[in-house]
C-alpha positions, 0 to 999 in steps of 0.5 A: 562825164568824159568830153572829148572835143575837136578845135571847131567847138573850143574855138568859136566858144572863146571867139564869142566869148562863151568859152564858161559854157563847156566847163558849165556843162560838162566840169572838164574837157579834154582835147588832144595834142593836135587840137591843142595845137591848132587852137594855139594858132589863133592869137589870145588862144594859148593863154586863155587854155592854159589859164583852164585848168578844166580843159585838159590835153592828152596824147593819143596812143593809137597813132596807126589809127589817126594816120588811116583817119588823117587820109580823109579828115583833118589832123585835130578830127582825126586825134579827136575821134581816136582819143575819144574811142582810147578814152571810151568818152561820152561824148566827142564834141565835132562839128564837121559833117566827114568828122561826125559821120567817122565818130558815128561808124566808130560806135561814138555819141557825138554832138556838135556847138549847136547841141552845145549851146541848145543844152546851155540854153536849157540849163539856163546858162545863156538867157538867150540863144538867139544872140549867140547864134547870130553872132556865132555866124555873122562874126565867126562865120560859123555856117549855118542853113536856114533851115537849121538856124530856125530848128534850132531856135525853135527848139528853145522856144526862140 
């Protein structure tokens, strides 16, 4: 399966501690240049990527693309979403409602960390979601409503 991810899913995954969850699932994951970059701005970051060799870093050829994205989405979004539809992957891990909403009309399946970690849950990676989840949002300040907070640990049976 080819993954393309944004920054938003790689980082709050290392911040918590549960980066094995994307290598669990998906064997390898690629990132472009950007997202690289900006995940190497967060200290402890650069080292932990660099030592997972699962995680891959590309370059985006269609540049003209990502300068006509970059008007509305962040650079890594942008470079993601471009790098996923250069590499017809199966899916583009992003989190950011602009950035989704861009992949979809760009004919891309995505999901985002919840999808992530619901499936990681379901396959038995994690014991509990719940945990996680709170501590995606109280220590990440990974933002969540309510109402989703609840869909999703319903979802697994939490």
């Amino acid at each position: 399966m080819l993954v393309v991810s944004d920054t938003s899913p790689v980082t709050n995954l290392i911040q918590t501690g549960h980066l094995f969850i994307l290598r669990e699932l998906f064997t390898e994951v690629i990132i472009p240049k950007t997202v690289f970059e900006e995940l190497c701005r967060s200290a402890g970051h650069k080292d932990i990527l660099e030592s997972s060799q699962w995680i891959k870093v590309k370059t985006v050829v269609d540049i003209v693309n990502v300068e006509l994205l970059k008007k509305d989405l962040d650079p890594g979004e942008a470079e993601a979403i471009v790098l996923a539809k250069e590499l017809k992957s199966d899916i583009l891990i992003i989190d950011e409602r602009k950035g989704r909403n861009t992949a979809i009309n760009y004919g891309l399946r995505i999901t985002g960390l919840l999808g992530v970690i619901i499936k990681a849950k379901k396959k038995g990676l994690i014991s509990e979601l719940k945990p996680l989840l709170d501590k995606l949002i109280n220590e990440v300040n990974f933002r969540v409503s309510e109402k989703l907070y609840n869909q999703v640990l319903h979802e697994v049976n939490e």
